[in-house]
C-alpha positions in Angstrom: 70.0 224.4 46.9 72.6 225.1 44.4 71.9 226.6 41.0 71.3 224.7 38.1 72.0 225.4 34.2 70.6 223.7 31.3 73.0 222.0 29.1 71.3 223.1 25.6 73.6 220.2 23.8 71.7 217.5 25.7 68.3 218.5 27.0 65.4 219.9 24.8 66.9 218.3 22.1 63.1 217.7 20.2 63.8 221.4 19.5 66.5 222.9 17.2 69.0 224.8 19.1 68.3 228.2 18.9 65.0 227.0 20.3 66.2 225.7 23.1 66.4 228.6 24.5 63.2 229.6 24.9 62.1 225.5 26.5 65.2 226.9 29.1 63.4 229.6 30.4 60.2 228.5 29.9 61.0 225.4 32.5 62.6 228.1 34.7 66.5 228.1 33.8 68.3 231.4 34.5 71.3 229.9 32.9 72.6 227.6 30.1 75.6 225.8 28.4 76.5 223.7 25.8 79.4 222.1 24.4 80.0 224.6 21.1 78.8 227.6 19.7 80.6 227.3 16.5 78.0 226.4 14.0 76.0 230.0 14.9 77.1 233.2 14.9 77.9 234.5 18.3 75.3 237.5 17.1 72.5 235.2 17.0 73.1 233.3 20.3 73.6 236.4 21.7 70.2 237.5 20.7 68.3 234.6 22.1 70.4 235.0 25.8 68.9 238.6 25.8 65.4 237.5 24.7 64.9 235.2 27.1 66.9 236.6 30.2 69.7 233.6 30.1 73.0 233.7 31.5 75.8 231.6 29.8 77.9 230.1 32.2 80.0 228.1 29.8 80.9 226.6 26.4 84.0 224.2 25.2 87.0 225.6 22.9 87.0 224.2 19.9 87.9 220.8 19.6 88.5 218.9 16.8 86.4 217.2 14.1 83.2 216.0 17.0 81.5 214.6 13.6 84.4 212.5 12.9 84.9 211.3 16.6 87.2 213.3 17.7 87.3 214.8 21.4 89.8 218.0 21.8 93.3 218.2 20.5 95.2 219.9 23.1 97.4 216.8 24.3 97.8 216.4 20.6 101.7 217.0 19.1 100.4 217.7 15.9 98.0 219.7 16.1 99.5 222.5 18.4 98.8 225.2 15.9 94.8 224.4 15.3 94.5 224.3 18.9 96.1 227.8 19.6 93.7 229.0 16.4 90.7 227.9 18.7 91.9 229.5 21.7 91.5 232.4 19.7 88.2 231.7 18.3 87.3 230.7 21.6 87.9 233.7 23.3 86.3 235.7 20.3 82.6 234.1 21.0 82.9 234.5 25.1 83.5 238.4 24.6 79.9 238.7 22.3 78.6 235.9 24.9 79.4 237.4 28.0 80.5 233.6 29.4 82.9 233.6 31.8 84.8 230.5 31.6 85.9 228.4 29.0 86.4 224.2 29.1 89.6 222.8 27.4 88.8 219.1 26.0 92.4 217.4 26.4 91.4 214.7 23.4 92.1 211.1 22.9 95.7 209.9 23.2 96.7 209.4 19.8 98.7 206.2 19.4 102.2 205.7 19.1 102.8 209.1 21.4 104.7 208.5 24.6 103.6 209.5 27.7 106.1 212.3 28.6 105.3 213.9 24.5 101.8 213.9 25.8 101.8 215.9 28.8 104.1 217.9 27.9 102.0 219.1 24.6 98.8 219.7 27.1 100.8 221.1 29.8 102.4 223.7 27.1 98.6 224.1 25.5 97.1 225.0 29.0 100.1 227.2 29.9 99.5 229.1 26.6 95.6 228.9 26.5 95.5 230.4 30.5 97.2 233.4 29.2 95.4 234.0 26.8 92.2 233.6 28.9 93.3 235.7 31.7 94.3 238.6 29.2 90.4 238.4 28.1 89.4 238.2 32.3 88.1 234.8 31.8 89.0 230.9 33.7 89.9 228.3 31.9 88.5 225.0 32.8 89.9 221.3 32.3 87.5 218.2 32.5 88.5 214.3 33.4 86.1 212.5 31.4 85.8 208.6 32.0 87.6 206.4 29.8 84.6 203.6 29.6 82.2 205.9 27.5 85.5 207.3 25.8 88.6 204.8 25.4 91.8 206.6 25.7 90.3 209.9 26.6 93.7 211.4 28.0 92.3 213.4 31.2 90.4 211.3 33.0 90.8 211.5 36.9 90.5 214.4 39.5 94.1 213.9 41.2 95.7 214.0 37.7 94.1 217.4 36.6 94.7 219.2 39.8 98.4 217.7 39.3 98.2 219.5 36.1 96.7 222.5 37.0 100.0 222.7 39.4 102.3 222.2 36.9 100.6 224.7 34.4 100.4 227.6 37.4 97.8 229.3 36.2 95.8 231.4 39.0 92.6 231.3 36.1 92.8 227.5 35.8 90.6 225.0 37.3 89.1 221.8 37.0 85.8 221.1 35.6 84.0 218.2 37.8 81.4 216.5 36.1 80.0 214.1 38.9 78.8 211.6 35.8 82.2 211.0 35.0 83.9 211.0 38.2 81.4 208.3 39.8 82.3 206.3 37.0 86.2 206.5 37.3 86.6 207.2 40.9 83.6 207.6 42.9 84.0 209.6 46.6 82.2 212.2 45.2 81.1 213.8 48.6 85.2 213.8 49.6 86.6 214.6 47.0 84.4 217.5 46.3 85.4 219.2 49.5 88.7 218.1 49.6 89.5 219.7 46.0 86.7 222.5 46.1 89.6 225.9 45.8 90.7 224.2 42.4 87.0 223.4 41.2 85.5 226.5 39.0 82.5 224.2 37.5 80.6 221.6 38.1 78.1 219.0 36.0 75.5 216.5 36.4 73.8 213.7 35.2 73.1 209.9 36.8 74.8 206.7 36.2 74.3 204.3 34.9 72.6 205.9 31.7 73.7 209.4 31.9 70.0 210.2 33.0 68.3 212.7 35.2 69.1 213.2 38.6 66.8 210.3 40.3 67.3 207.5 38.0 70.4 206.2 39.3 72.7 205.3 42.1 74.1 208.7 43.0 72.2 210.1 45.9 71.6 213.7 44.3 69.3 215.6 47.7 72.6 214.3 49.6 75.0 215.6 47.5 73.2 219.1 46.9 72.8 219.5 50.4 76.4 218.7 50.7 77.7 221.5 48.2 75.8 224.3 50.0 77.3 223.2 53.2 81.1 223.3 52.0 79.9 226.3 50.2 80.1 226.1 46.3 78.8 228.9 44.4 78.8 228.3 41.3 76.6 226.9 38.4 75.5 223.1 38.0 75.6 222.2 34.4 72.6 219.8 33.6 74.5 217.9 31.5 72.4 214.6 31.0 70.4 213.0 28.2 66.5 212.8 29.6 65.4 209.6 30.1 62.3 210.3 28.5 61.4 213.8 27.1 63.6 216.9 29.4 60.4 218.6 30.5 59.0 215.6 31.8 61.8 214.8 34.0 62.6 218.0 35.9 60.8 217.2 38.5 64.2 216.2 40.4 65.3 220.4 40.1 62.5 221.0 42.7 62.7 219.0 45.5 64.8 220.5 48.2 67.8 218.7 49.4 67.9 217.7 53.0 69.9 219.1 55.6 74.1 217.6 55.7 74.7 217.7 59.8 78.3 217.9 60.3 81.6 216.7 58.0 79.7 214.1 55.5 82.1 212.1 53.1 81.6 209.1 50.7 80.0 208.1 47.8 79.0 204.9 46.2 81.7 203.7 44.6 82.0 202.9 40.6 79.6 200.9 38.6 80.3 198.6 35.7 80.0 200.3 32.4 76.9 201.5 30.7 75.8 202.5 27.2 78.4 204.9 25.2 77.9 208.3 25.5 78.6 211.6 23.4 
């Protein structure tokens, strides 16, 4: 059974974050994430991993105003200089938080911007933001995020950001597979899991449709679980769903074991229509 970390952005959300902590561990977490840390001082995170024996295993760089709608700048001409500032800032809250990989958002294609200006910028931003990274011994992730909860989000299939990642050449680069947003663009889960595994540092969760709990969908989670320990992922599962009712109350999924995968297994269920928007 793989290893699951609470996303503290979406689950215990009743509870104000630095209290989320605590609802982690008491519901047997040894590890969270969220998207930011910015609005606390790494200090004071810091303090509630320690009390309650948490692990980080991930945050985002900074990206953007998230108030105002916006989802990462680094494909962003414009805005090369901010984005290079929150590398920076970044890297300053892993060292105090002892996380060992950082996700890049790429942001919504602004309009008017041609294709070639586009890649180019984020290709450039990656190259500059996996040096940096890598001189602070940490990986820098990249995430396709599906474009029918968020129009125009720039990075949002598994072929394109390995194609990236090749381009950029970065041995401390990967791609960040949130199975969520890949069933909804692209489905073939199980396959393309294996087939793309060596370029795949991190992986989140949630159902579809409705972003919910493992369970309450149409991705078949004990066969997919079963399947990652048999290609042999290692890593951390980010928990990365909004609770269909209240997060305590629908954990239940974390502790049924996952069945035995005989043999090569490939396939998925293939994409559904769109659901509800989601942050």
């Amino acid at each position: 059974m793989p290893r699951f970390a609470a996303n503290l952005s979406l689950l215990f959300t009743e509870h104000p974050f630095l209290d989320r902590f605590e609802r982690a561990a008491r519901s047997g977490f040894e590890a969270v994430e969220f998207l930011f840390p910015y609005a606390w001082s790494a200090e004071e995170i810091r303090q509630r991993l320690d009390r309650h024996g948490l692990q980080l295993v991930l945050h985002n760089l900074p990206a953007g105003d998230w108030d105002a709608g916006e989802r990462g700048i680094a494909c962003h001409p414009d805005r090369v200089e901010e984005f290079r500032a929150g590398v920076t800032r970044g890297i300053a809250y892993a060292k105090v938080l002892g996380v060992g990989q950082l996700n890049c958002l790429a942001g919504k294609a602004p309009a008017g911007v041609a294709e070639g200006l586009l890649r180019q910028t984020f290709v450039d931003n990656l190259v500059h933001a996996a040096a940096a990274l890598k001189a602070a011994g940490l990986k820098l992730l990249i995430e396709p995020i599906n474009t029918f909860d968020m129009p125009g989000f720039y990075l949002n299939r598994t072929a394109q950001a390995v194609d990236l990642l090749d381009e950029v050449g970065a041995d401390n680069a990967f791609v960040q597979y949130d199975l969520y947003h890949a069933q909804r663009m692209e489905g073939e889960l199980a396959a393309t899991l294996e087939k793309h595994l060596p370029r795949i540092g991190h992986i989140q969760l949630a159902d579809n449709p409705g972003r919910h709990e493992p369970g309450t969908g149409e991705i078949h989670y004990p066969f997919l679980f079963a399947h990652l320990d048999r290609i042999g992922y290692s890593g951390w599962i980010g928990c990365e769903y909004k609770p269909a009712t209240t997060t305590e109350a629908g954990l239940g999924w974390m502790r049924t074991p996952a069945p035995t995968v005989p043999g090569p297994a490939f396939g998925a269920t293939a994409p559904s229509a769109p659901s509800a928007p989601v942050v």
